[in-house]
MIKEDO-362213 format. One record per residue: residue number from 1; x, y, z negated of N, C-alpha, C, O in turn. Coordinates in steps of 0.2 Angstrom, whole numbers. Atoms other than C-alpha are relative to their C-alpha. Layout:
! residues N
R resi   n_u   n_v   n_w  ca_u  ca_v  ca_w   c_u   c_v   c_w   o_u   o_v   o_w
R  NUM     X     Y     Z     X     Y     Z     X     Y     Z     X     Y     Z
...
//
This chain:
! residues 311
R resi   n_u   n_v   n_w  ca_u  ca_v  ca_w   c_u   c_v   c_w   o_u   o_v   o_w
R    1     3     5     4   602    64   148    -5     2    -5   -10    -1    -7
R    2     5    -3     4   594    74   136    -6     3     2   -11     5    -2
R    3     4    -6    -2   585    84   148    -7    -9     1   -13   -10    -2
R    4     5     7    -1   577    64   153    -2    -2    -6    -8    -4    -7
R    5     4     2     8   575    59   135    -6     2    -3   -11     0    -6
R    6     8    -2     2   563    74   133    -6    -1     1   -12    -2    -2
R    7     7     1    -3   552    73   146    -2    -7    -1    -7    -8    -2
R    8     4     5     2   552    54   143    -6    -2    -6   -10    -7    -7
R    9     1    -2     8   547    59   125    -8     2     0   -13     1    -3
R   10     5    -3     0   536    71   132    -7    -5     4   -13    -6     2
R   11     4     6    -5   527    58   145    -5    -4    -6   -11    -5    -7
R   12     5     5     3   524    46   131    -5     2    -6   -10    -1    -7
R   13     4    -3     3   516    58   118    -6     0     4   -11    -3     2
R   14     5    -3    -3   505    65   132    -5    -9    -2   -10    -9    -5
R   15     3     7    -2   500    44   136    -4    -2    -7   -10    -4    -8
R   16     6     3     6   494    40   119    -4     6    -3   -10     5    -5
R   17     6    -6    -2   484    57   118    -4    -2     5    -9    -6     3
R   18     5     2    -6   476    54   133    -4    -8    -3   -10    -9    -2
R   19     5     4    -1   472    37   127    -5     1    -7   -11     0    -6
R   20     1    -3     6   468    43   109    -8     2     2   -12    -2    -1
R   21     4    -5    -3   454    55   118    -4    -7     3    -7    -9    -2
R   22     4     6    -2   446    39   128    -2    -6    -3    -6    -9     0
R   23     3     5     3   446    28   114    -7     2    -4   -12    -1    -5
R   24     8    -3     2   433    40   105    -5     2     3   -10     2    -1
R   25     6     0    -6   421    44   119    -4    -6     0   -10    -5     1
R   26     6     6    -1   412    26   121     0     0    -9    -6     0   -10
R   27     0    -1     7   414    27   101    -7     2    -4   -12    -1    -7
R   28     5    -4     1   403    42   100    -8    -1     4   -13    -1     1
R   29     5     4    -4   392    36   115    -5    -5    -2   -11    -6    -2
R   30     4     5     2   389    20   106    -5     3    -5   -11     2    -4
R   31     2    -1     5   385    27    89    -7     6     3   -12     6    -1
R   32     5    -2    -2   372    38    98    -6    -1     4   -11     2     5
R   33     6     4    -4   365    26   108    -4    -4    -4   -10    -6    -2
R   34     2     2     4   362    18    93    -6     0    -3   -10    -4    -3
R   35     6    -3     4   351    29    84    -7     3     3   -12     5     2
R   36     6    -2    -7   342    34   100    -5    -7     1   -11    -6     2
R   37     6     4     0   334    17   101    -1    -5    -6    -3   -10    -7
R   38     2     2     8   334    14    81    -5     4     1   -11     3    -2
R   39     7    -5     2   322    29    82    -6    -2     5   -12    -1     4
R   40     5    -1    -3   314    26    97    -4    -9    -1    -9   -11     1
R   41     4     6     1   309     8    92    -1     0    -8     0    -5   -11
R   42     2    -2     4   303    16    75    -7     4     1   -13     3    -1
R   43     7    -4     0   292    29    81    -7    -7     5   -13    -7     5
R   44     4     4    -3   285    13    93    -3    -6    -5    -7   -10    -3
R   45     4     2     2   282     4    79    -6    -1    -4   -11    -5    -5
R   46     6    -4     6   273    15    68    -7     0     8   -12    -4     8
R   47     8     1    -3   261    18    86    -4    -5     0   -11    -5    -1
R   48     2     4     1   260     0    85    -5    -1    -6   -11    -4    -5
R   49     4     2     6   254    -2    67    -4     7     0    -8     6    -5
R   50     7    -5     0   242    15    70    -5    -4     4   -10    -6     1
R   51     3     4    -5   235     7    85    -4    -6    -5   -10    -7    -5
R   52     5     5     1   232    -9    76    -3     1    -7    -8    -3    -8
R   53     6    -4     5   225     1    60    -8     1     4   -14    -1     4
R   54     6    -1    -6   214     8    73    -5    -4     1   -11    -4     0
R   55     4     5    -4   209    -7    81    -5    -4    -6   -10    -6    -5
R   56     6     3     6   204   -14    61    -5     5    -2   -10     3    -3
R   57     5    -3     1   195     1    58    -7     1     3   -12     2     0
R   58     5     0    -4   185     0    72    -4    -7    -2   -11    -7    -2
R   59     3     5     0   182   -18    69    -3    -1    -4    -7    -5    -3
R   60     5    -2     5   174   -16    53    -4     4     1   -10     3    -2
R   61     5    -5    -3   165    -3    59    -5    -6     1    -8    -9    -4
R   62     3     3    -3   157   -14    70    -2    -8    -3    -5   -12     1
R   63    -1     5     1   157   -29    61    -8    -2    -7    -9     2   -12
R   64     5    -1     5   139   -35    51     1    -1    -6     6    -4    -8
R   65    -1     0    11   136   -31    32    -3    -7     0    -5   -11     5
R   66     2     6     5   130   -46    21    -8     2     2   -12    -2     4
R   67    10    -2     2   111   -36    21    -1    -1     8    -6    -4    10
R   68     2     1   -10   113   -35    43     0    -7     0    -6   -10     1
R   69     0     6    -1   117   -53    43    -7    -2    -3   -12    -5     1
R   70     6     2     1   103   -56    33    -8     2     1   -13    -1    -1
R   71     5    -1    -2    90   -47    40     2     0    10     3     5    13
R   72     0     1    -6    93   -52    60     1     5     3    -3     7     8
R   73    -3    -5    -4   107   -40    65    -4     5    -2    -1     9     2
R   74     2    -2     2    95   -27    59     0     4    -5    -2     0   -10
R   75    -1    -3     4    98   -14    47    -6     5    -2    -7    10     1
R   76     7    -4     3    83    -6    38     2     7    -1     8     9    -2
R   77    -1    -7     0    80    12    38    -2     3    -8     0     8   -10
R   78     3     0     7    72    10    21     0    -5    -4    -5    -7    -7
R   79    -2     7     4    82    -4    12    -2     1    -8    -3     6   -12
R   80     0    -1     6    77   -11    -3     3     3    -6     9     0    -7
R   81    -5    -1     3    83    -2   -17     5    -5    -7     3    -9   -11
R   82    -4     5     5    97    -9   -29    -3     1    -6    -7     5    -8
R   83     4    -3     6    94   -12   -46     5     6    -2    11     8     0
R   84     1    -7     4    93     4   -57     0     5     5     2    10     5
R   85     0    -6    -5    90    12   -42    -7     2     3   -10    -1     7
R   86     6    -2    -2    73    21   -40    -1    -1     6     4    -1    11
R   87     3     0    -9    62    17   -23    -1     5     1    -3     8    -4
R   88     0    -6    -3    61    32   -12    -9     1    -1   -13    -3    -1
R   89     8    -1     1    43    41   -16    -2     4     8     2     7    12
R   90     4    -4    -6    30    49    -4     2    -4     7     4    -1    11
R   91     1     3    -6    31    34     9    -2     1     3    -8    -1     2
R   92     4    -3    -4    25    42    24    -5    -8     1   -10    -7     5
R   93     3     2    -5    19    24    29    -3    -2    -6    -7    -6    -3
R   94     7     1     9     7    20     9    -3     6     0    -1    12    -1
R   95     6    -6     1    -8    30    10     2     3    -7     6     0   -10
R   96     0    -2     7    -9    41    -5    -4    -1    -3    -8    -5    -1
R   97     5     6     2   -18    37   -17    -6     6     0   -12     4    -1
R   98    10    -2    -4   -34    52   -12     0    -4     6    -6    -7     7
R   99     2     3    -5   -33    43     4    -3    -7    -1    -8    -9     2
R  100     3     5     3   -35    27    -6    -8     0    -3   -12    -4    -1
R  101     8    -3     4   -51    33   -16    -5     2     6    -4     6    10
R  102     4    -2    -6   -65    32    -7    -3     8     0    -2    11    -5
R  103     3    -6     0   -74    49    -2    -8     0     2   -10    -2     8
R  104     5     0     0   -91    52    -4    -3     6     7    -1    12     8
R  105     0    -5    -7  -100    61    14    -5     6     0   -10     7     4
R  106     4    -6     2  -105    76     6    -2     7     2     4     9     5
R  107    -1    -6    -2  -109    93    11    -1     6    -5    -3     6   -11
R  108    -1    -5     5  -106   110     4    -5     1    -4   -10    -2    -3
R  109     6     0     4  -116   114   -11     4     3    -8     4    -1   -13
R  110    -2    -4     5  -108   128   -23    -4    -2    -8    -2    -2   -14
R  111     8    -1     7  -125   126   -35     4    -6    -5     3    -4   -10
R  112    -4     3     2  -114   110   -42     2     1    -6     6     5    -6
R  113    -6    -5     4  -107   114   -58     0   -10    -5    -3   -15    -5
R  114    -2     7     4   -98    99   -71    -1     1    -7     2     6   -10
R  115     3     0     5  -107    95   -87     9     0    -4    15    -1    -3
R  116    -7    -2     5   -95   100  -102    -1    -4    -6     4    -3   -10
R  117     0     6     2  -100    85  -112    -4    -5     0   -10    -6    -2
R  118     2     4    -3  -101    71  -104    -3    -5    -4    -8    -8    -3
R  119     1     5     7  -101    60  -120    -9     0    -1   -13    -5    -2
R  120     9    -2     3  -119    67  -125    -3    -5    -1    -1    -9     3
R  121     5     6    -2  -132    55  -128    -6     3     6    -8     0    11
R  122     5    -2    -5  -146    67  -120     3     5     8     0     9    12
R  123    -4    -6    -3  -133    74  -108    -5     2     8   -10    -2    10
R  124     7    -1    -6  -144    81   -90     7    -1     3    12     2     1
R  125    -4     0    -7  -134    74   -75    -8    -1     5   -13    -5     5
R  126     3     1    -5  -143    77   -60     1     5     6     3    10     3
R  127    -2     0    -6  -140    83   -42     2     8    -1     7    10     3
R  128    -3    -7     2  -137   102   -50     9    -2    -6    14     0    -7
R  129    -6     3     5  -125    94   -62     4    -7    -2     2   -13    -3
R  130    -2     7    -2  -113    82   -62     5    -4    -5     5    -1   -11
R  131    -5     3     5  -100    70   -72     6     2     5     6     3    12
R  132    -5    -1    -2   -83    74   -71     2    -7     4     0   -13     2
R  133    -2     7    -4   -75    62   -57     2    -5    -5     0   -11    -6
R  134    -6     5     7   -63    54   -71    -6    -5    -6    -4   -10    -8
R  135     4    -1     5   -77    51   -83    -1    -9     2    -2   -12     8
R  136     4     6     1   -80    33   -88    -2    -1    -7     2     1   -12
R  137     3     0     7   -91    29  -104     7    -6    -6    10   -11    -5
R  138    -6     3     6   -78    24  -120    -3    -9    -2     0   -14    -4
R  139     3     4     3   -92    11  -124    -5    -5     1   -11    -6    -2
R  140     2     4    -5   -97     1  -114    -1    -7    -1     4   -10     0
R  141     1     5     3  -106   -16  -120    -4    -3     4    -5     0     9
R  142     3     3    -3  -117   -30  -113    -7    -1    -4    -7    -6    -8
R  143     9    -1     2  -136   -28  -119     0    -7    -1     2   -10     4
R  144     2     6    -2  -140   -44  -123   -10    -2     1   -14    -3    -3
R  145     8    -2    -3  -157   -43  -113     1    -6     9     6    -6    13
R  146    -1     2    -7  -162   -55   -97     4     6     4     4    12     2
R  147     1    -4    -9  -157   -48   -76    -2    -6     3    -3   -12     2
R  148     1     4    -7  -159   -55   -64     4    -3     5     3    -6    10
R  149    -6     5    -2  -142   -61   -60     1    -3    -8    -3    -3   -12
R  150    -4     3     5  -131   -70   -73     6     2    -3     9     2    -9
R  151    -8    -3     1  -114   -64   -70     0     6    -5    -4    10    -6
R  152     1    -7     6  -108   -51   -85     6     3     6    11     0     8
R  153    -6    -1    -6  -101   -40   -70    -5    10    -3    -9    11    -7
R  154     1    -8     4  -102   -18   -72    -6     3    -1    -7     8    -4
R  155     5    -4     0  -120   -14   -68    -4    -5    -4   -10    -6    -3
R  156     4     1     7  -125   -24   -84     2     2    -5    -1     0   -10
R  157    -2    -4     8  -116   -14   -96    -4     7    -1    -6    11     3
R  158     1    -6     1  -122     0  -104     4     3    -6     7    -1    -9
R  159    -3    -1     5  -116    12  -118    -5    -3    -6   -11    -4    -6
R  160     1     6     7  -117     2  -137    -7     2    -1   -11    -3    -3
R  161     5    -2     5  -131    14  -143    -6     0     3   -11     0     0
R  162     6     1    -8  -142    13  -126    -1    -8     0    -7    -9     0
R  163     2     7     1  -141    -6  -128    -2    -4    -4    -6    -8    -4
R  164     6    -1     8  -145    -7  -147   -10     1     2   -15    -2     1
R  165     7    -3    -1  -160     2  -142    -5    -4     5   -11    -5     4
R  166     1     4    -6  -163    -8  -125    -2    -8    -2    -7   -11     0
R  167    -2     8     4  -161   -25  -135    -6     1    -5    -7    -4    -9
R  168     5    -2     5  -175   -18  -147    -7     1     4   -13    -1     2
R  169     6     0    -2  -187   -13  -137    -1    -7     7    -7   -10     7
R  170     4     9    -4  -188   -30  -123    -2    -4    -4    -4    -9    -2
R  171     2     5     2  -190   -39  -140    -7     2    -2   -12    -2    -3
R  172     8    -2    -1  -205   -27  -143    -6    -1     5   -12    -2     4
R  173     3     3    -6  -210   -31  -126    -4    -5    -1   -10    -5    -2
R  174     0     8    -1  -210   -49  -126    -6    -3    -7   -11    -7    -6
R  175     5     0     4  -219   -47  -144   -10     1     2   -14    -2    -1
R  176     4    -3    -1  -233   -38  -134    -2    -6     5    -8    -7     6
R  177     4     4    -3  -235   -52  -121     5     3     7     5    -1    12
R  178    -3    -1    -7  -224   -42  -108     7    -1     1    11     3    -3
R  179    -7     3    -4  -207   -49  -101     4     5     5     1     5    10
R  180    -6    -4    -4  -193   -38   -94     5     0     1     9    -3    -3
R  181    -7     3    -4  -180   -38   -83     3     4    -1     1    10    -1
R  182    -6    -7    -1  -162   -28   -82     0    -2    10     0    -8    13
R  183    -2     2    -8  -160   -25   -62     7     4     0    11     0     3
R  184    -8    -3     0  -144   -13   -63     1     7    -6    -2    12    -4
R  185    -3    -5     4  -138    -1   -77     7     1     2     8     2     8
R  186    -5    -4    -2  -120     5   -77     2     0     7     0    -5    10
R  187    -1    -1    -9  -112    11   -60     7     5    -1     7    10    -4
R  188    -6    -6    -1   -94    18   -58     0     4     4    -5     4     8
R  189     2    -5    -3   -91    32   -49     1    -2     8    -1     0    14
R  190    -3     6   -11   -82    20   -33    -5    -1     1    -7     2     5
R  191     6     6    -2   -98     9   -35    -5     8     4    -4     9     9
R  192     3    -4    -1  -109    24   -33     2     5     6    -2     8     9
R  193    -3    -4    -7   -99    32   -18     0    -4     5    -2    -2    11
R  194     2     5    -5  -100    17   -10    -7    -1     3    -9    -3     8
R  195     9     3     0  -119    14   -13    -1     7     5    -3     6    10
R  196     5    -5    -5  -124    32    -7     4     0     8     1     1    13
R  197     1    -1   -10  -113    33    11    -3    -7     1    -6    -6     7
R  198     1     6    -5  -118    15    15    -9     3     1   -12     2     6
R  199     6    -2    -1  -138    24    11     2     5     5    -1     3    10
R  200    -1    -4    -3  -132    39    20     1    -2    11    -1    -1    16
R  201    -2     5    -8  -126    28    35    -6    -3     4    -8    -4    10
R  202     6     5    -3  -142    17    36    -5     6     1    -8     6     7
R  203     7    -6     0  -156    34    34     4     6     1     0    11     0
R  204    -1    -7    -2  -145    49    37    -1     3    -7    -5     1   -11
R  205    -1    -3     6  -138    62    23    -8     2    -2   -11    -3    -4
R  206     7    -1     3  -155    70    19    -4    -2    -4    -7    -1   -10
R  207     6     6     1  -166    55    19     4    -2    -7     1    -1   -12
R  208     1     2     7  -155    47     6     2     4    -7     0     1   -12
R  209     2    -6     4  -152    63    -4    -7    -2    -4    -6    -1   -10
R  210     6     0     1  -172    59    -7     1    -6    -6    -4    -7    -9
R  211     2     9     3  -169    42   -17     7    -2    -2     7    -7    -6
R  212    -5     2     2  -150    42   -19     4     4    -4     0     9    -3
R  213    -4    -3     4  -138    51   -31     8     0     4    11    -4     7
R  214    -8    -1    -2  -120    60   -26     3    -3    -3     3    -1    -9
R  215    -7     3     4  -106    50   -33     2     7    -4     3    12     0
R  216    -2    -4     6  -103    61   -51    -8     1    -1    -9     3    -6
R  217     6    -3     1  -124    65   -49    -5    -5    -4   -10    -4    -7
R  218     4     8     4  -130    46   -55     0     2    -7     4     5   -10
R  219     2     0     6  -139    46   -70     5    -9    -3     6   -12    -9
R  220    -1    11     3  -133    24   -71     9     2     1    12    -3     3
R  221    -7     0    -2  -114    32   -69     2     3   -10     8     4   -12
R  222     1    -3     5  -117    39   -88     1    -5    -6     4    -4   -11
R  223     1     5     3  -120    22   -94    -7    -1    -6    -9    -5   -10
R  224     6    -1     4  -135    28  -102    -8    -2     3   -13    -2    -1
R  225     6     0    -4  -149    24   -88    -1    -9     4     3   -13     5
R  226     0     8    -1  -156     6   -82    -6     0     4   -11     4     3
R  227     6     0    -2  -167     0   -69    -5    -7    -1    -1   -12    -2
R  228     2     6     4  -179   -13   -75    -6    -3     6    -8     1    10
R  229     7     2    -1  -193   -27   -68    -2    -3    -3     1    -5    -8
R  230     6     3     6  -208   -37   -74     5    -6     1    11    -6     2
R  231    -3     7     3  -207   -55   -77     4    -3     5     1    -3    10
R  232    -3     3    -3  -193   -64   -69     2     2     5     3    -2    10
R  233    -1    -5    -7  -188   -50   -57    -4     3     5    -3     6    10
R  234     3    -3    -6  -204   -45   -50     2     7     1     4    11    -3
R  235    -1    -7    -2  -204   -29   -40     5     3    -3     3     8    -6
R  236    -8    -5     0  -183   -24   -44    -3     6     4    -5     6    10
R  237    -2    -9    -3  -183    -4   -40    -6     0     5    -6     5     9
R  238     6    -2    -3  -198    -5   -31    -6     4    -1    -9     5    -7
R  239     7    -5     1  -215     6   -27    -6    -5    -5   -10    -4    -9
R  240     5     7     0  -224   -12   -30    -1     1   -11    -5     0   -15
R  241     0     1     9  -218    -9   -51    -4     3    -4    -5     0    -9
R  242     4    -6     3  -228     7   -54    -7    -3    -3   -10     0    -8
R  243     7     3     1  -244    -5   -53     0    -6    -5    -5    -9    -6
R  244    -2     6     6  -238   -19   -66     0     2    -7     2     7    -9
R  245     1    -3     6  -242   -21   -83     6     0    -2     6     4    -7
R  246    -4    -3     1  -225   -19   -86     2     5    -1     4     7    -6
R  247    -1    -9    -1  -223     0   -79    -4     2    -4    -2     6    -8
R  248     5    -5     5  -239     4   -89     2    -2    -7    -2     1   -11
R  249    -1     2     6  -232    -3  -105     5     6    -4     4    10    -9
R  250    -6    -4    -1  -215     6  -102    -1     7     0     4    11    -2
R  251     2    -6    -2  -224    22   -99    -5     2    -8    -7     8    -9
R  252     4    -1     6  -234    20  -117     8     0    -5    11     5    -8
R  253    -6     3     7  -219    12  -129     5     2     2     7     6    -3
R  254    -6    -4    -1  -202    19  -121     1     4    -4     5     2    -8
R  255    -1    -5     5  -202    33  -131     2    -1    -7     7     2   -10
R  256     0     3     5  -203    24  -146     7    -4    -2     9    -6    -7
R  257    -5     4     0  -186    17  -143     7     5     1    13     5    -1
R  258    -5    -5     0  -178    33  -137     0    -1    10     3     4    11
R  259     3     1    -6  -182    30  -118    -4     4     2    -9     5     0
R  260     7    -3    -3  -192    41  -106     3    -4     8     8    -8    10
R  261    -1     3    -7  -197    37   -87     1     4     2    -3     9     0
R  262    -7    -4     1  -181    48   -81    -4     3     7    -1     8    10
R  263     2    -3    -7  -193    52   -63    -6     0    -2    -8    -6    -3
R  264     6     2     0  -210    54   -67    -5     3     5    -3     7     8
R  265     5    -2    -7  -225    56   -55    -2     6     0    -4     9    -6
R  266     3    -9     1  -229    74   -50     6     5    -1     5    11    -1
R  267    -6    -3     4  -212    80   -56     4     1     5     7     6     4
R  268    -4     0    -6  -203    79   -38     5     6    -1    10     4    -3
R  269    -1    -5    -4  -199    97   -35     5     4    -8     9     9    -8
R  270    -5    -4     4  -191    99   -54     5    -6     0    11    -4     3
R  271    -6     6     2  -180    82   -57     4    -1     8     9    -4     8
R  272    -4     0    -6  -175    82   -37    -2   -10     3     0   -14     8
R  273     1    10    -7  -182    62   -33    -7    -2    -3   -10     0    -8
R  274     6     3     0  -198    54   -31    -2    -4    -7     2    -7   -11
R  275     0     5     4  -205    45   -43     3    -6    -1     5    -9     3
R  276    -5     5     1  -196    32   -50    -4    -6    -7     0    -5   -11
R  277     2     3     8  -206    19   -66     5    -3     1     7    -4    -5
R  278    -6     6     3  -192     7   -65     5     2    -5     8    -1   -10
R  279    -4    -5     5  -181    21   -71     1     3    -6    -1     8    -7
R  280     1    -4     8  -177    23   -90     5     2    -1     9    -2     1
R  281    -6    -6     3  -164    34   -97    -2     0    -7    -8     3   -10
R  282    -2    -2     9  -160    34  -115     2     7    -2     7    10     1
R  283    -3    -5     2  -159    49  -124     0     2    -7     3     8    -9
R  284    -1    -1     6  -161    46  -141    -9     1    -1   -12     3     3
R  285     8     1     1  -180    44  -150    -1     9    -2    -5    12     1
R  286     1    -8     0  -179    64  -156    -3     2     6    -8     5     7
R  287     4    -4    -8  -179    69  -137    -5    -3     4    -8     0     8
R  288     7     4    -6  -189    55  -130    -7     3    -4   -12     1    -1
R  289     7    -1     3  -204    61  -142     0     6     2    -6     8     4
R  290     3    -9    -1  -203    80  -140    -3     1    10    -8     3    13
R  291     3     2    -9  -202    75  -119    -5     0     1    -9     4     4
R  292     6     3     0  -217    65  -120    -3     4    -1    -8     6     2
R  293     7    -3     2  -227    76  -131    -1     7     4    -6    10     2
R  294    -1    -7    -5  -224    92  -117    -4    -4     7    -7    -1    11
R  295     1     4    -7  -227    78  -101     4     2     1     3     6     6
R  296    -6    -4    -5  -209    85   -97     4    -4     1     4   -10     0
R  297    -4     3     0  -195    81   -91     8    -1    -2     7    -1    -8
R  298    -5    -3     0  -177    82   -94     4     4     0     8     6    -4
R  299    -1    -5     1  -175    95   -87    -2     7     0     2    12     3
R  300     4    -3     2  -187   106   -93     3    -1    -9     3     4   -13
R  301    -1    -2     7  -182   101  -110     6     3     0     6     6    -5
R  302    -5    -5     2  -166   109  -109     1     7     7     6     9    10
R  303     1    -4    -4  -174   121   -97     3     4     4     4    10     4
R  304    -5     1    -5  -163   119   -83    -4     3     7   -11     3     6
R  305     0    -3    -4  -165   126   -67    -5    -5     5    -2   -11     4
R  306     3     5    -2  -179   114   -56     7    -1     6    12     2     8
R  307    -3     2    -6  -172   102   -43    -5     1     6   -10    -2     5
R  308     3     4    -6  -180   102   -25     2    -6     1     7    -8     0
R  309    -3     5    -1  -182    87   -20     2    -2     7    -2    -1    11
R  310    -3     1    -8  -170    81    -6     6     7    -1    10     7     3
R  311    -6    -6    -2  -157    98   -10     3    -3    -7     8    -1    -9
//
């Protein structure tokens, strides 16, 4: 009986061991199955919310600015700038501004040199010497004297002291029976760059050399020189003027006012241009008297180097 009690004893220990052992196996199983698709539906969440980061990233990418909407899906490569934001400089596609400014169509010619003061009243500009490009007169007035237009536009001003003087002698004119006209005094240096290529173009460099002034070489860019006709415009800047009681008046009394005829006949080969009587250049009544009393020119009185004429 005892020997049967144990092994029954030992039998039933063994049976709930045995199940002991089987009940923790699906236990452990379970809790590992657990964490295995807790984790793997973690990492496939995260790919999902990278993915759909992804997909918003891109999609802003892609997506038009406010400035593309309003330029037709097009975004500028050179938008305008915001405010307090400087615009980009040296625009390859705005000329510069020498490209701007016109250029006169000159050829080499060291002999050149730029007057050191421009201001002068007797200053020599002429084809040896020139006004600095920059150079516009401080004082610059309208003569109150007929032309021949109407308009107060640039090539009836002159400087105050030149038009004083100007305004004094056509009322001495007028005294004497003779009537005079303004046909053009001042001239900028644009106007004058313009004037000589358009001569230059119609008669070739040379020819108009003979009759025209380089932009900085005009005497009428000084504000000090005017060209004049008889009564009510006859013969403007013409050969025809030489023969009119006007020219021969002008050729007598100019002086008297501070005035010479700025080209005179015979003179070609020192002042560098043809005769000119239309031509009078203010230089002040001191130098127009010692000129005249010499038959010289200007530039003989400050015994300047002769011009040919045409170089």
């Amino acid at each position: 009986m005892k020997v049967k009690l144990v092994s029954g004893l030992s039998l039933a220990l063994s049976l709930v061991l045995f199940t002991g052992c089987s009940n923790d196996e699906p236990s452990q199983k379970e809790s590992t199955s657990h964490k295995t698709e807790d984790h793997a539906k973690e990492t496939q969440q995260e790919k999902d919310q990278s993915k759909k980061n992804d997909d918003n990233k891109t999609s802003n990418q892609n997506k038009p600015s406010d400035e593309t909407k309003n330029n037709g899906g097009k975004v500028s490569q050179d938008p305008e700038p915001k405010d307090g934001q400087e615009p980009a400089k040296n625009d390859p596609t705005e000329p510069s501004q020498d490209t701007k400014k016109p250029k006169p169509e000159t050829k080499n010619n060291d002999s050149i040199s730029v007057v050191a003061h421009p201001e002068s009243i007797p200053v020599l500009v002429n084809k040896r010497s020139k006004l600095p490009e920059d150079y516009k007169p401080a004082d610059l007035v309208y003569p109150d004297v007929p032309f021949i237009f109407s308009e107060k536009i640039e090539k009836r001003m002159m400087r105050k002291q030149a038009a004083g003087a100007l305004e004094q002698m056509f009322d001495a004119a007028k005294k004497d029976g003779i009537n005079l006209t303004g046909v053009s005094a001042y001239r900028s240096h644009e106007t004058q760059t313009s004037l000589f290529n358009n001569y230059a173009k119609r008669d070739g460099y040379e020819k108009a050399r003979t009759y025209s002034a380089l932009p900085g070489t005009s005497e009428h860019e000084t504000g000090l020189a005017i060209d004049v006709a008889g009564d009510g415009g006859k013969c403007p800047a013409q050969d025809c003027f030489g023969d009119t009681a006007e020219a021969k008046w002008l050729a007598k009394n100019a002086p008297d006012f501070g005035f010479i005829i700025r080209y005179p006949e015979g003179k070609e080969n020192i002042t560098g241009y043809k005769y000119e009587p239309w031509h009078i250049r203010y230089v002040g009544k001191s130098v127009s008297k010692k000129i005249v009393a010499k038959n010289g020119t200007l530039e003989e009185y400050f015994n300047a180097v002769p011009v040919t004429n045409g170089e």
